[in-house]
N, C-alpha and C positions, 0 to 999 in steps of 0.2 A: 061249536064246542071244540076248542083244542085238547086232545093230552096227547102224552109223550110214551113211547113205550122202549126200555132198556132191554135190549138181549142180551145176559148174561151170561157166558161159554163154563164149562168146567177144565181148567185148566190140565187137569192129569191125561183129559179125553185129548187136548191138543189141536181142539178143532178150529182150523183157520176163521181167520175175521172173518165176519160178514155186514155190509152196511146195504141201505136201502131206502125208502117209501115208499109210502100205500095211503091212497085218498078212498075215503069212502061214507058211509052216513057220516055227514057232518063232522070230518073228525080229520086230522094231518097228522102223521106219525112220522118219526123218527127213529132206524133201530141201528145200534152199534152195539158192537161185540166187544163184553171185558171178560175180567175173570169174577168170578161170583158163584151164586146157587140155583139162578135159574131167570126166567122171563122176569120183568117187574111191568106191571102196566098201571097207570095214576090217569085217572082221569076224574071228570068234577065229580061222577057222582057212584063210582066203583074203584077200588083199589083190587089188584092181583098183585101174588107176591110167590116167589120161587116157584113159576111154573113148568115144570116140566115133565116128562112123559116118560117111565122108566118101563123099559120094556119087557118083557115076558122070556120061557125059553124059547130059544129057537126054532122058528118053524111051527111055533104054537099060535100064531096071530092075536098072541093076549099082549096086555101093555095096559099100563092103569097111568093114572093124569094124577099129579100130587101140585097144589098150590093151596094159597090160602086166600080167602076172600075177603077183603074188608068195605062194611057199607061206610062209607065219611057222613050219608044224610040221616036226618030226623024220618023217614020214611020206611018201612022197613021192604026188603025186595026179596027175591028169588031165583035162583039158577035156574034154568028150565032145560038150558041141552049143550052141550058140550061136544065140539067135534074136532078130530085133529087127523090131518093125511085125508079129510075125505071122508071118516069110518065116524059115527055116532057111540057118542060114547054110551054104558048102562050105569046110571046115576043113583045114588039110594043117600039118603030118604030122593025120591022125586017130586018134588022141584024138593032145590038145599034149602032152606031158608035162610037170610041172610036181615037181622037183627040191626035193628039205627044203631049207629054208633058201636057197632060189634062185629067180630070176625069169627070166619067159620073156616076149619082145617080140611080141605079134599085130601085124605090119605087110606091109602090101605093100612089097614091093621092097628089105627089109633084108635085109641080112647077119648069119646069129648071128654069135657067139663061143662059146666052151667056157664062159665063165662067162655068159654070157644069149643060152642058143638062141633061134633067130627061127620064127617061125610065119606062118600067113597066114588069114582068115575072109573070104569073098566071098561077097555077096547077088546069086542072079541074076533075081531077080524082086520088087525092092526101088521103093515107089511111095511113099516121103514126103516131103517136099520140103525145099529146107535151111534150116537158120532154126528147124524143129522139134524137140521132142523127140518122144522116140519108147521104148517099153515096150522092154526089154532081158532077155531069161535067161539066164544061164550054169547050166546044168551041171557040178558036177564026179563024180570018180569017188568022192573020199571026200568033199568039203567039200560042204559043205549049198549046196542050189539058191540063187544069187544077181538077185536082181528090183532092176531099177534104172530109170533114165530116161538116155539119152544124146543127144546137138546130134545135128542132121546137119546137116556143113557141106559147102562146095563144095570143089574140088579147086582150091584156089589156095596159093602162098606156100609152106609147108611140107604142106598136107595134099597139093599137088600131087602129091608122092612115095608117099604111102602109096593113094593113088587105085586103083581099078580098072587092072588091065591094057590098054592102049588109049583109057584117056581122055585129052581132050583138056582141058589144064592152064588155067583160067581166069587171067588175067594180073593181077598187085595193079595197082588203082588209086592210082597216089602224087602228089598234087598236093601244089602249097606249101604250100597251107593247114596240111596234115598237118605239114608241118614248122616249121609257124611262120613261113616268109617270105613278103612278099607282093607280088602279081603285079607284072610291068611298068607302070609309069605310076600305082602307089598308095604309100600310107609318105612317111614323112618322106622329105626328100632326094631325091625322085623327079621327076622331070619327066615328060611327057605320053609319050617314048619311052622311057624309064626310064633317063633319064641323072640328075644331078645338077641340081633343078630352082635358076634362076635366084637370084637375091639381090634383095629388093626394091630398085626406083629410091630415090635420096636427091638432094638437090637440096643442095648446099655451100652454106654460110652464107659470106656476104661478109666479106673481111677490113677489118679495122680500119684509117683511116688514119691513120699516123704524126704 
């Protein structure tokens, strides 16, 4: 069995490329680094989707796993264990169930539906810091073991939601720059308090006598 797995960077994080391979059950991967929302991994008979690992506060060794899992078969499977850095993740419901032909949300703090039950994976003894990647296994009950690389990012913006229970939500940094405008007293048109800066002096040419 071949699949292919994409390593996805978060661009804000800045984190250098990474490229590689990894042979193992039956299986040849490929991982390159773009800008995106997280791991993707496609295989015949499991899909993963925005895997990654958002970390806890500092020095707390929490850190929870958010992807989403979709079965592609008429069969239906099971998550059974999840591990990332080496640390076993705490899964709930244990095993996830994972529905033919349907996907299932690993996130802190969602809500299922009847058409995409919600789950949850918590590390509580998790020490790698964010910015990295870090060696990923899933488990399933039919699908073949999944080996991958996922971010670990901070609990800011949107990962803020999917964070550990009790973490403390880092705040986005959003200055002008980000947006394009620039500060008080720079840019055309600005003056030194960021008013509208003056008009050069012109000195009137004498008129003509009659």
């Amino acid at each position: 069995m071949k699949r292919r797995v994409v390593a996805l960077g978060i661009a804000v994080l800045m984190v250098p490329g990474l490229s590689g391979c990894w042979s193992g059950f039956n299986a040849a991967t490929t991982v390159q680094s773009a800008s995106g929302d997280g791991t993707q991994v496609d295989a015949e008979d499991i899909t993963i989707d925005s895997a990654t690992i958002v970390a806890g506060d500092p020095g707390s060794g929490k850190a929870a796993f958010l992807a989403t899992v979709f079965n592609p078969t008429r069969q239906p499977d099971e998550v059974l264990s999840i591990t990332a850095a080496g640390v076993r993740a705490k899964i709930s419901p244990n095993p996830i169930e994972v529905l033919p032909l349907k996907s299932v949300s690993i996130q802190n703090g969602k809500t299922g539906t009847t058409t995409e039950p919600a789950a949850s994976a918590n590390f509580l003894a998790f020490e790698a810091k964010t910015g990295t990647y870090v060696d990923v296994v899933m488990t399933f009950r039919t699908a073949a073991e999944q080996r991958f690389t996922a971010l670990v990012v901070p609990p800011s913006g949107f990962y803020a939601e999917a964070a550990p229970e009790g973490t403390t939500p880092i705040p986005l940094k959003v200055n002008d720059e980000v947006h394009g405008a620039a500060p008080a007293g720079e840019g055309a048109g600005a003056g030194a308090e960021g008013t509208a800066a003056p008009l050069p002096e012109t000195t009137p040419e004498p008129m003509a006598s009659p």
